[in-house]
C-alpha positions in Angstrom: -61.5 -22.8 -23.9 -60.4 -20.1 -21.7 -56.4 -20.0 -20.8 -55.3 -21.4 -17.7 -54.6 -18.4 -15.1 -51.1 -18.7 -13.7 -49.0 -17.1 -10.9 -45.4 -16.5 -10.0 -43.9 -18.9 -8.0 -42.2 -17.2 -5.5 -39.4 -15.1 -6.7 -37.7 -17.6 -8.9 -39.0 -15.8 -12.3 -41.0 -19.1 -13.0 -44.8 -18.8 -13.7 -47.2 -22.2 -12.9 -50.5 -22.6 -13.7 -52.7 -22.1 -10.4 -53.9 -25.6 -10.4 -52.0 -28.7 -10.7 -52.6 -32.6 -10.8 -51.6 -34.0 -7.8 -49.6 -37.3 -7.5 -52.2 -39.0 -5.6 -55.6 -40.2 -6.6 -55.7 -42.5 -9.4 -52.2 -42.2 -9.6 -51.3 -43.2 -5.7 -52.0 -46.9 -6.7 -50.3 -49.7 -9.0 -51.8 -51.8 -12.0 -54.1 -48.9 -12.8 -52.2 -47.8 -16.2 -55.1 -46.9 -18.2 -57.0 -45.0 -15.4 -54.1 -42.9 -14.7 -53.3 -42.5 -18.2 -56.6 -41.1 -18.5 -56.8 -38.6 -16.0 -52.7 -37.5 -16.7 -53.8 -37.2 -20.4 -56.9 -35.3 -19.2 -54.9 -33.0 -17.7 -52.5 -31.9 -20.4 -55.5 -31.6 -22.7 -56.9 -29.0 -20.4 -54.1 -27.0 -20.1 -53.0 -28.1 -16.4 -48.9 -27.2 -16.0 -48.1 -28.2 -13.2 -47.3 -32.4 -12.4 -46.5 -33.3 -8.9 -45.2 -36.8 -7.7 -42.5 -38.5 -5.0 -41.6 -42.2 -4.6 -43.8 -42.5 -1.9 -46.8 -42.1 -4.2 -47.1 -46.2 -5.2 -46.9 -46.1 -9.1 -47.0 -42.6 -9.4 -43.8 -41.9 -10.5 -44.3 -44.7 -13.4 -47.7 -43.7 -14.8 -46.2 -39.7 -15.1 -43.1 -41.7 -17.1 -45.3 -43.3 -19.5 -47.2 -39.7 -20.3 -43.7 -38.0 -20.7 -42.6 -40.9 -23.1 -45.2 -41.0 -25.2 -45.6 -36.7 -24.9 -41.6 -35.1 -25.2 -43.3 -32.5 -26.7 -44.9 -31.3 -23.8 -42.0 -31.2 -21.2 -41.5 -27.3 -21.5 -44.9 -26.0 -20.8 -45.4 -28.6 -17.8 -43.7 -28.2 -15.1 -42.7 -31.7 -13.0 -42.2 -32.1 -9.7 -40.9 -34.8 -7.4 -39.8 -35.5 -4.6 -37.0 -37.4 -1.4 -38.2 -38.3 2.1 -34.5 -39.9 2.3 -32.5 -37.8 5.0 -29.2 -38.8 3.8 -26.8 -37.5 1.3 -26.7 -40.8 0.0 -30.0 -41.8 0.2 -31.5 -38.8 -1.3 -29.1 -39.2 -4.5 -30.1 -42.6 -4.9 -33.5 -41.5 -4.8 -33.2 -38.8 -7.4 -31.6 -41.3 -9.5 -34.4 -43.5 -9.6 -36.5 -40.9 -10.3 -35.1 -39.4 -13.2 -34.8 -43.1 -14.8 -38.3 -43.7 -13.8 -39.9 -40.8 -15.0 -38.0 -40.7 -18.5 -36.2 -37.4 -17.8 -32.8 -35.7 -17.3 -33.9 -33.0 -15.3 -37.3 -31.9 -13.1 -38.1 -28.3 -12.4 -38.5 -29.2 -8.8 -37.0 -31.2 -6.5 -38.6 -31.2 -2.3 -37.5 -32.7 0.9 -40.4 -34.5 1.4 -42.7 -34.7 4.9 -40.5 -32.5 7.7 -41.9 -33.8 10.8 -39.4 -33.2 13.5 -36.2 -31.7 15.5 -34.6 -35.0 14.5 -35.4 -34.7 10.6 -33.8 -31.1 11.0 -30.8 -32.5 12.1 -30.6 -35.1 9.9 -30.9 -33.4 6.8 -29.3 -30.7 7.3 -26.0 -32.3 9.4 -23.2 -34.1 8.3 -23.9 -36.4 5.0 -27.2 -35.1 5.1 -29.9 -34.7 2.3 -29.7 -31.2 1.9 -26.2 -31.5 0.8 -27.7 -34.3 -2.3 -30.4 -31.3 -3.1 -28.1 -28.4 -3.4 -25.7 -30.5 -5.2 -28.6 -31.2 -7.5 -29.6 -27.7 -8.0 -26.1 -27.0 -8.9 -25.6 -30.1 -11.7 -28.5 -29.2 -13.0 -30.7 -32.3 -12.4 -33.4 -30.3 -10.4 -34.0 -26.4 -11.4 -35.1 -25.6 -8.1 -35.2 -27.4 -4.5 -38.2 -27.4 -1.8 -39.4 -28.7 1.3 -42.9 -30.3 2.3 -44.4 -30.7 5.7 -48.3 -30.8 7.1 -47.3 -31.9 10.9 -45.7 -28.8 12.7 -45.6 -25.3 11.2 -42.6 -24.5 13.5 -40.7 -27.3 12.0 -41.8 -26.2 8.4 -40.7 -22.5 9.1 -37.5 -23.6 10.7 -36.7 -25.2 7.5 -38.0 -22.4 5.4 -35.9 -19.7 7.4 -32.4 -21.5 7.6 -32.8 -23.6 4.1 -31.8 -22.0 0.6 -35.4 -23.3 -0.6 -37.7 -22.1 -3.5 -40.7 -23.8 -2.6 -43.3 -24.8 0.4 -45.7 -27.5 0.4 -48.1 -27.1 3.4 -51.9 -27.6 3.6 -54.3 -25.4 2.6 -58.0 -25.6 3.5 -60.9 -24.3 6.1 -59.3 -26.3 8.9 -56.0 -24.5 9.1 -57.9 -21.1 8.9 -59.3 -22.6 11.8 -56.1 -24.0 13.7 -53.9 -21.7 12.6 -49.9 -22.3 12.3 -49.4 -22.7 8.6 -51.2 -20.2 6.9 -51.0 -17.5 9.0 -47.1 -18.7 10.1 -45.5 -20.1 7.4 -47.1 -18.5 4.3 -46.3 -15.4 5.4 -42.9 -16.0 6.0 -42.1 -17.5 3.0 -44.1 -14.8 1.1 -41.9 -12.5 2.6 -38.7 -15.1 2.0 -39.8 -14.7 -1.5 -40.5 -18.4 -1.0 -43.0 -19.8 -4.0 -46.2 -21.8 -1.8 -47.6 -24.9 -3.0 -51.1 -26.2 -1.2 -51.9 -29.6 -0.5 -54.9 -31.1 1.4 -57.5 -29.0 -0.3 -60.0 -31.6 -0.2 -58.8 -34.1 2.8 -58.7 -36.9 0.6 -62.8 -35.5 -0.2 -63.3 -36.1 3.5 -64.1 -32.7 3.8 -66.7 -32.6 1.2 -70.1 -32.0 3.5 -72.8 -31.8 0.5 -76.1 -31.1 3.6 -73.6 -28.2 5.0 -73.5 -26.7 1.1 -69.5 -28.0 1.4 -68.8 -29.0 -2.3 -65.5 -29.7 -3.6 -66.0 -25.9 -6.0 -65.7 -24.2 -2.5 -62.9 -25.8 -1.1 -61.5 -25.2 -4.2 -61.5 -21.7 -4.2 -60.7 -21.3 -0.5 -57.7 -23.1 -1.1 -57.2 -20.1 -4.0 -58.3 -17.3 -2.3 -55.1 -17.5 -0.4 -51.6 -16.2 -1.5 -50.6 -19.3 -2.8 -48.8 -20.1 -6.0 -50.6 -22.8 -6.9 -52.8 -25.9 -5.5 -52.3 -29.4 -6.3 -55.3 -31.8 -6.2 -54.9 -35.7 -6.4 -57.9 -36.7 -9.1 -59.5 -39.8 -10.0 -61.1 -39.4 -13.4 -61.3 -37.0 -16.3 -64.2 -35.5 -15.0 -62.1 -34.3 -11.8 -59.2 -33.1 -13.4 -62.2 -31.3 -15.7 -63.5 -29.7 -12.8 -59.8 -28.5 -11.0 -59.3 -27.1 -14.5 -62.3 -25.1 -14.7 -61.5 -23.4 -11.2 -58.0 -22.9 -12.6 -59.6 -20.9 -15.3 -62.5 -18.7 -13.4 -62.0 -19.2 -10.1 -63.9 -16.6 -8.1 -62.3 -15.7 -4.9 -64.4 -16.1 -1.8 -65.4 -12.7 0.1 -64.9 -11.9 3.1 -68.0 -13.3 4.3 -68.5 -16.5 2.2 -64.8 -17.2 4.2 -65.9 -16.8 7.6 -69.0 -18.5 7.4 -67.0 -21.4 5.6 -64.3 -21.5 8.9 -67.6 -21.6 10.9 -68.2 -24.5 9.6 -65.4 -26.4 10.3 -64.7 -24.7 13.4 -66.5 -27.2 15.4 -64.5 -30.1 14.3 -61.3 -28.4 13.2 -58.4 -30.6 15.6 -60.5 -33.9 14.9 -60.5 -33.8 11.2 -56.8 -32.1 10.9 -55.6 -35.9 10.6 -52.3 -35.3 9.0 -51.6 -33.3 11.6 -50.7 -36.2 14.1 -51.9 -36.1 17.8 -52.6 -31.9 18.7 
């Protein structure tokens, strides 16, 4: 099997594999122990180093805690994420604390302020008793290794936070619609590129609504879109082995998409770009 290709993230001297297993999927549900097992296992076996989760993510959190468990072993060649929509000090603590205890571990290599939607978050998290204040403490204890943020509403929100926020890491969508749209990856990956900010990218597949088999859209394409650009690495939610098989497999020879393949893959989209962007909220 060929080694999984990897990329810096950002300029914090880390390297991650270019694919990771999302915390959604099988794993955004309860009660489904041995499916998630499955696919988590899956993903260790092929090579996959990069685990992303938050306590919003049903029993996420609790299916990655049985893997790391039952595989100690493993914990320094994967790298675990997680994450805090609280926007208070407090709450955010109290979060981390559950985490930690639910997942098994005394520390995670990342740590994000999770789903940045407005002025008002700003303020909160970053004012008085705010949650920032819980994630740079954390950074500084020890518990996390490095602190993000996340956001897929408003790229001006995102690059507020990314500009102003002593933050390693961005999670913001990454598909054929925001070529289309714009904001994000013409905004805010290039300023955190230039922030020496690492980029994480989410919605590759639009929960597989974007998959269009009679428009030759196959989840391979997306794929490599979503890795053609300068991102550190992609996370993918996955339902069975033979998912996480194929994520792997682009992680390993993915071919990035010319010039042309790319434009002819916006133009596709381009039609129905603001109606399918449904994270985005009302536009």
């Amino acid at each position: 099997m060929a080694e999984m290709k990897t990329r810096p993230f950002g300029k914090t001297g880390r390297e991650v594999t270019m694919v990771g297993l999302g915390g959604e999927g099988v794993l955004r549900t309860y009660g489904e122990e041995a499916r998630a097992a499955a696919v988590i296992e899956e993903a260790a076996a092929e090579g996959i180093g990069y685990f992303d989760t938050a306590p919003a993510y049903s029993g996420s959190e609790g299916y990655y805690g049985t893997f790391w468990r039952t595989h100690p072993e493993l914990r320094d060649r994967i790298f675990q994420t997680s994450k805090s929509a609280a926007r208070t000090a407090r709450g955010a603590r109290a979060d981390l604390d559950r985490t930690l205890g639910t997942l098994g571990l005394e520390a995670i290599d990342l740590w994000q302020i999770h789903d940045v939607r407005t002025r008002q978050d700003l303020r909160e998290i970053e004012g008085p008793g705010g949650a920032l204040e819980a994630f740079n403490d954390a950074k500084e204890t020890g518990q996390t290794k490095l602190i993000g943020v996340t956001g897929h509403h408003d790229p001006a929100i995102v690059n507020y936070a990314i500009e102003r926020w002593p933050v390693d890491s961005v999670l913001i969508p990454v598909n054929p619609l925001e070529g289309v749209i714009g904001g994000f990856l013409d905004g805010t990956l290039p300023a955190a590129k230039e922030r020496g900010i690492a980029v994480i990218g989410m919605k590759v597949l639009g929960g597989s609504s974007y998959l269009n088999p009679q428009a030759g859209v196959g989840p391979d394409l997306l794929l490599r879109y979503a890795l053609t650009q300068e991102v550190s690495v992609i996370i993918v939610g996955c339902s069975t082995p033979e998912e996480v098989r194929l994520l792997a497999r682009m992680g390993r020879e993915v071919e990035p998409l010319s010039g042309e393949e790319e434009e002819n893959l916006l133009g596709i989209f381009r039609p129905y770009a603001r109606r399918l962007a449904f994270y985005r909220g009302v536009m």
